[in-house]
PATORSE-588432 format. One record per residue (C-alpha): x, y, z; residue in one letter. Coordinates in pm, whole numbers, plus 50000, padded with zeros to 5 digits. Layout:
N
XYZA
...
//
This chain:
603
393405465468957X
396595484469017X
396115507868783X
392645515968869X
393565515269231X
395815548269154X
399185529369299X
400875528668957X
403925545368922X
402855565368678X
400115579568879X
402545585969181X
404695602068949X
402055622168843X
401175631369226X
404775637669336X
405315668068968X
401875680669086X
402995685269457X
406345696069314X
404965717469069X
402955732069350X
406205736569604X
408205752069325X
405405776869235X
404925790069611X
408835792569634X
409405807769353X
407195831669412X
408435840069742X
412465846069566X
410525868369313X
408465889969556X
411475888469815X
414255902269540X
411855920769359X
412425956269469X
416335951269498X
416485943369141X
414385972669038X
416535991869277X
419915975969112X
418405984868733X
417466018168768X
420756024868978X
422656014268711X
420856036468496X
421026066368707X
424806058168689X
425106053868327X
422976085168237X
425246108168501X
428596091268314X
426736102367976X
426036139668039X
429196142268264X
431086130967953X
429276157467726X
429576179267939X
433376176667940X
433306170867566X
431356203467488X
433536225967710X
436846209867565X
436026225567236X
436756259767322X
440076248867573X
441596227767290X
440806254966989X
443136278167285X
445506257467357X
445896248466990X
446536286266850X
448396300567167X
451276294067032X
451006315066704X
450666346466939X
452986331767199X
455546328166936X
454686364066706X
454326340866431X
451606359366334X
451726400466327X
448106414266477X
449816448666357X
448746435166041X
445196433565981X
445066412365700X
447176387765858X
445046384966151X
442086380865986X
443216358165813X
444346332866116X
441566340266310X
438896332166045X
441296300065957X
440166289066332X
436856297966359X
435756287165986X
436296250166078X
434756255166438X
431486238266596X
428476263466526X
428366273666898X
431616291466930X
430366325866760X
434076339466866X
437326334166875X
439586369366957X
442806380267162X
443006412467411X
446396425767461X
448066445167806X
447686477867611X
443646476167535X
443696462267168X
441676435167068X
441376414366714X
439586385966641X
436876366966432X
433466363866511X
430116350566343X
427136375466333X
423526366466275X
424046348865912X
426696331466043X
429036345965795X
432576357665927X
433596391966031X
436646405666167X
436956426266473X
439556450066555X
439946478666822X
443346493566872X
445016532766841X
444406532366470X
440216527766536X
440926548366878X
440046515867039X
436316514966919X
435256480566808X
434916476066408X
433736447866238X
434766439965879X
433006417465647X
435536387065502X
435206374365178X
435676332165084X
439926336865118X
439696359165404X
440436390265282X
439286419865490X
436116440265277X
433876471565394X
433226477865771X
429896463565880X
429636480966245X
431526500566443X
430826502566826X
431176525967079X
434596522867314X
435996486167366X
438726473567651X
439136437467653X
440296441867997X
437396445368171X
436026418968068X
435646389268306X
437286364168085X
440076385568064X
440466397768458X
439996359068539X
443106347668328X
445026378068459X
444366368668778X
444976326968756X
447536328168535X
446346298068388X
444086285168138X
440206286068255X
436636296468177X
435056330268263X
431586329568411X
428486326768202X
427166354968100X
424456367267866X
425406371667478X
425656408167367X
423736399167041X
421796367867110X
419446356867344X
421756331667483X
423996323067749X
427596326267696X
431176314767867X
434456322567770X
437426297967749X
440416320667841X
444246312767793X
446776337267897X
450246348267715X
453066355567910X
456396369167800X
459596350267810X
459816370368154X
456396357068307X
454336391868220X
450976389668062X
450986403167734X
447166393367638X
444546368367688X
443336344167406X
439236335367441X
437316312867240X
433806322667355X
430826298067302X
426886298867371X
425316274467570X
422006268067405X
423676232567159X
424306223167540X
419996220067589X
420116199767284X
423146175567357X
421566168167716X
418066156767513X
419696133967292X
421496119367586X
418706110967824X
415366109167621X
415966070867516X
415576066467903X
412606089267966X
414806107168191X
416076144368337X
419496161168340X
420086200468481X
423106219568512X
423336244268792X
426116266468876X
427036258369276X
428016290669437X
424386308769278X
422016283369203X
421626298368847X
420056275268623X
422786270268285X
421036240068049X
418526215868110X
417116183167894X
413436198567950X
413806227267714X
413446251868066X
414436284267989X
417566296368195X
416686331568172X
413896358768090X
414196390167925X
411726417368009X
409576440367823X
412506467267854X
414986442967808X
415686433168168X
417886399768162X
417136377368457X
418416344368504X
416786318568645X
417626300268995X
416636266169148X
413906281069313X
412706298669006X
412546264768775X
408876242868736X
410246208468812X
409856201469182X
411736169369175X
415256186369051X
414726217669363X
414016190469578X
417156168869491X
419416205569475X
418236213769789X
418376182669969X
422266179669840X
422676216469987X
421366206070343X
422906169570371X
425856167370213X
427006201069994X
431036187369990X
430266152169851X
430876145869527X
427516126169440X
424436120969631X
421656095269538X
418246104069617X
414566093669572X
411926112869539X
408936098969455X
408756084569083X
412286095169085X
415236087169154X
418226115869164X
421836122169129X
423346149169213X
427066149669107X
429846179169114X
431276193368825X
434766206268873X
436886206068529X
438986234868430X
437636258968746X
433986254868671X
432026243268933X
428436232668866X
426196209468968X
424256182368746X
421236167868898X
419736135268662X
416336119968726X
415386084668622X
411596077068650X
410096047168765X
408636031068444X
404656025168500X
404985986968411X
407045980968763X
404226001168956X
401805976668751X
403515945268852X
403605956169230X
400215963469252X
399205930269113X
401995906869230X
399435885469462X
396815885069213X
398365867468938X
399935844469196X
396595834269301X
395705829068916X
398865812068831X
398635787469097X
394855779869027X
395715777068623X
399075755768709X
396685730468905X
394225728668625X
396865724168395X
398725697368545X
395695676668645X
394295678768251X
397585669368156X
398365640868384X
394745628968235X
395505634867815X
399265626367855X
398615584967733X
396085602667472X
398375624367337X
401875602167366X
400875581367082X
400915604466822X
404095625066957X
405985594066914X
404835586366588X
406085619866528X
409095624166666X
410215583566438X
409005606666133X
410985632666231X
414215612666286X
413795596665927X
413385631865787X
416535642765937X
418745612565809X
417345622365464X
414705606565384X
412895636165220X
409445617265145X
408575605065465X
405635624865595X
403805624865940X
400245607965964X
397485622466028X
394615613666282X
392525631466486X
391785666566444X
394085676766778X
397215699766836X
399155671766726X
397685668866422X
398095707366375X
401505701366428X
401545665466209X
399865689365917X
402335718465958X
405455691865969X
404785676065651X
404215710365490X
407565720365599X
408925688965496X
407555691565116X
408655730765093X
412175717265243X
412115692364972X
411435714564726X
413725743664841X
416815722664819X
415875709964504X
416325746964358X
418835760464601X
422095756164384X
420415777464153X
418875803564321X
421985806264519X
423615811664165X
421055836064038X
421405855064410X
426005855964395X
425405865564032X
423315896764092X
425155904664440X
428265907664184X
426375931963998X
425995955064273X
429155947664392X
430785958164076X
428175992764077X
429145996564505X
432756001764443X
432626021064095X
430446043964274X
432866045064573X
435886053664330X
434286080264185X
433486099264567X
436856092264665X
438256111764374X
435686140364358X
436246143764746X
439916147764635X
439916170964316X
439286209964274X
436446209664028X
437526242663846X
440946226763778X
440816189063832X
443806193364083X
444246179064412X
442376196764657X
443626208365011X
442216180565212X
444156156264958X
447326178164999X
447236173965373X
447006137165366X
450426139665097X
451756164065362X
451316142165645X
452516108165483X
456276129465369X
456836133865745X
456256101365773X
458116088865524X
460826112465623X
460836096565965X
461536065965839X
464046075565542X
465126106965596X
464636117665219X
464566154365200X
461496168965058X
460286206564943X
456876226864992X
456266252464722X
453266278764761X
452396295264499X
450836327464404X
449446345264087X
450846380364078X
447736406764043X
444846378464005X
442506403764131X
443506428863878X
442436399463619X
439116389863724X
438386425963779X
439316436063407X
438706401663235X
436176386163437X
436156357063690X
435516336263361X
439016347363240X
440516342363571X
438816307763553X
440466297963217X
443786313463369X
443756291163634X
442706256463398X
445596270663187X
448066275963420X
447176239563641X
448096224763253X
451616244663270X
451986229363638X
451466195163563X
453516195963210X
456776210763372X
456966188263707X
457946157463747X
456136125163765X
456416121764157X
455376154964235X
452296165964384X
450416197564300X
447196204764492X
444916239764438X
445226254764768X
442606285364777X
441966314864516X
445066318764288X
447416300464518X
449006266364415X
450616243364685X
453656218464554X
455036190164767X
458396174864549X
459836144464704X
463356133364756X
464656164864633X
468136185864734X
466986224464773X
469166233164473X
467126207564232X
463946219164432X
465066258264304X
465566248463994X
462626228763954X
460386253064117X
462386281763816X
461506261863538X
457806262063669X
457736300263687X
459666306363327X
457226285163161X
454436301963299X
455826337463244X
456726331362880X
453266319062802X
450726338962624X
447366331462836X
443876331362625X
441236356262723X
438806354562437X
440556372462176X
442976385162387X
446296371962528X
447626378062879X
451286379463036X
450726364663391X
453626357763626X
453356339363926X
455886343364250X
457096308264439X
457746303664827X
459886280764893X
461506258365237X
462736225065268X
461006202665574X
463686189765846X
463206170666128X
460746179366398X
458956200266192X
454826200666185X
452656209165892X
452086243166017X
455126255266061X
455956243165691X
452916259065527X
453756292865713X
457376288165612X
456246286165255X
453746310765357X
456746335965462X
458706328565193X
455996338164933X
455536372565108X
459096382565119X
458716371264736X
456096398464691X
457776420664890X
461126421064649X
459176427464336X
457016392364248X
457786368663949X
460486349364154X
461276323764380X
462186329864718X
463746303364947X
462866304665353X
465406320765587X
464936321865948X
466726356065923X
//
């Protein structure tokens, strides 16, 4: 017979996927082996790429901090807007910088032509201290403990002779002229290395009358380069070109020793444990020092070396990606499992060709039940037979089908019962939301606005003053003698001053004024679409109502008075230079007696 004869179509068909099947498997194995490696080659190349882009970018971003914290502030001392002659002024502008600052910058100072030096740095408790060395200290360095507002307390240390001068970070801007980094250095207190961001000030006539540096350590630098490259099981170092000196590595390798006497040694290429990386820096040294990247292997490894050149630094950072174990694996074995998978693909497809009339039957039964189910008819179920795969498959359809059945049956009301309850927390999300935003924008002691509030108010005048040009004034405030208070009466007097006199605040302004606690005793008051004569008047009313009321201190009553700086913002102006307007105005107001207002003059 035909069939028996093996001249059916069928069979032949079954001959010709067999042969096929065969054909495809050899071929296919030949693409895989033949673009094998340049795919492995292609993936880990883009990952070498990807890491380098990575650190290079944190690299950048980490040594921005201290350039943009410079550039930032130059122009207060650029402009004398602030007086270093002052201590208490300069403390308090450089702690405003550095209080806000990332933990690694431990100072931020400013070294004048004539050997005086101020600043702000953080010692080992990372609290704030204020450093000064000038005629009056006879140019020793003394360091002055700050309290929460920035007000200069008892001397901490005092060093031996100080010249900022000297100093490489210094001698570097006074030769470039332009904004830069010193060399790293060890840290005089830590066991850390250290760079300096310089930025120099020159006169209106192009003479240097001091350098600004924002000095950082380098040890968060270890830890950034981890984070980066440990998803990846990979390596990033950071040498410096010219010496070799090792400056931060993902490995946790120190960069330096320190001796039993204290002898500080930093470590070169030659001095570190990982072969690969001296391998890669010296094989970048001897082929190609002036390129800008070089791709190596080595190994497990493959390298990048790539030049670092941003603000006059010039390191080197050499990344390692490992060959994963798995691709080693799969090389090793590649003709192995070919063998196997052609042996099993031959079994497979001659059992098959043999079963496929067995098992067509029941598929096709199947796949009927199947398209009744989908049209809805819910009770149809698959039938059963012999105890197969299909059957498996029969058995696990119609238990499907009955859950299905049941499941839509009670879907509109579990979906009820599930919007219902996601209401619920809903309703509980954004209550609980509200009440953040306004604790994250209310003084706790006096249930004003708080400064980061203010700022935001601050910001949206200019902008609305952009737009409209509506006029708007900036009050700061200041109790007269607080201290003398809380040092008589107790900070919980000088507490119920302050709820007291927030009360008088909010009872004599108007409703589109905002009043904000800005630090301490001092009170900041933005009043919108206001001439300066109203905004005078306004801000008199404020200080007569407060100076004619009798303040509760237990059984006691106090006579506080409170003195108001006052300017008006016009165009161009940023928040800064308002605030320190306000700021000036309220010290010439202490200056000429207290208990008034005083309006800005640029005289």
């Amino acid at each position: 017979m035909l069939h028996r004869s093996g001249h059916s179509i069928k069979n032949q068909l079954r001959y010709l996927f067999f042969i096929g099947l065969i054909l495809d498997m050899l071929l296919l194995s030949f693409i895989v082996f033949y673009y094998w490696k340049s795919s492995i080659d292609e993936a880990l190349f883009f990952s070498q790429e990807e890491t380098t882009r990575q650190v290079v970018q944190k690299i950048s971003d980490f040594m921005n901090v201290p350039l943009r914290m410079n550039t930032t502030n130059q122009y207060f001392i650029a402009s004398h807007l602030i007086s270093l002659d002052e201590p208490q002024t300069a403390a308090r502008f450089f702690a405003s910088v550095m209080q806000p600052a990332d933990s690694n910058v431990y100072s931020f100072s400013y070294g004048r032509a004539d050997g005086s030096y101020f600043g702000v740095r953080r010692n080992k408790q990372n609290q704030l201290e204020f450093m000064r060395s000038d005629k009056e200290t006879q140019y020793h360095s003394v360091y002055y403990a700050l309290d929460d507002a920035f007000n200069i307390r008892s001397v901490t240390q005092q060093l031996s002779y100080f010249d900022p001068r000297t100093r490489d970070w210094y001698t570097r801007a006074e030769e470039s002229r332009y904004p830069g980094f010193s060399n790293v250095y060890q840290h005089f207190v830590m066991e850390d290395l250290a760079i300096s961001a310089f930025y120099p000030i020159l006169d209106t006539a192009g003479k240097l009358s001091g350098v600004l540096g924002t000095h950082i350590t380098l040890d968060k630098l270890n830890r950034e380069l981890s984070e980066i490259v440990k998803s990846k099981g990979a390596q990033a170092y950071i040498f410096e070109r010219q010496t070799g000196c090792l400056i931060a590595n993902s490995e946790h390798e120190p960069a330096f020793t320190v001796g039993l006497h204290g002898e500080f040694h930093r470590l070169n290429v030659n001095e570190i444990k990982n072969q690969a990386i001296r391998q890669a820096y010296e094989h970048y040294q001897e082929i190609n020092s002036a390129a800008a990247s070089k791709t190596t292997e080595n190994g497990d490894f493959h390298l990048k070396v790539s030049a670092f050149t941003e603000a006059d630094l010039d390191w080197l950072i050499i990344t390692a990606i490992p060959e994963n174990s798995y691709v080693k694996a799969i090389h090793n074995s590649f003709w192995l499992i070919l063998l196997f998978s052609l042996t099993i693909l031959s079994i497979s497809g001659y059992i098959g060709s043999r079963k496929i009339d067995q098992y067509f039957q029941p598929i096709d039964e199947l796949i009927h039940t199947t398209h009744q189910f989908s049209r809805g008819d819910l009770s149809c179920r698959a039938k059963i037979t012999a105890a197969n795969e299909i059957s498996i498959l029969s058995a696990a359809f119609n238990q499907m089908a009955a859950y299905l059945e049941v499941l839509i049956n009670e879907l509109e009301q579990k979906v009820a019962e599930r919007t219902e309850e996601l209401q619920k927390k809903n309703q509980a999300l954004r209550e609980a939301k509200e009440n953040l935003e306004h604790a994250s924008q209310t003084d706790f002691l006096t249930g004003l606005f708080n400064r980061r509030y203010m700022m935001e108010k601050l910001n949206q005048a200019i902008a609305d003053f952009a737009v409209n040009k509506r006029g708007f004034a900036v009050f700061m405030a200041d109790i007269d003698f607080f201290k003398k208070v809380n040092d008589t009466f107790g900070h919980d007097c000088g507490d119920c001053v302050l709820r007291h006199m927030s009360h008088l605040f909010q009872t004599a302004l108007p409703k589109n004024a905002c009043l904000s606690r800005w630090g301490g005793e001092e009170f900041l008051l933005l009043l919108p679409d206001v001439s300066p004569d109203a905004a005078f008047a306004q801000a008199e009313k404020i200080r007569k109502a407060i100076e004619e009321y009798d303040f509760p201190c237990g059984k006691k009553r106090l006579h506080i008075t409170l003195t108001l700086g006052m300017t008006m913002y016009s165009e161009g102006k940023s928040i800064n230079q308002v605030l320190k307007e306000a700021d000036i105005a309220i010290y010439n107001g202490k200056h000429n007696g207290r208990n008034r207002t005083e309006r800005f003059s640029q005289e």
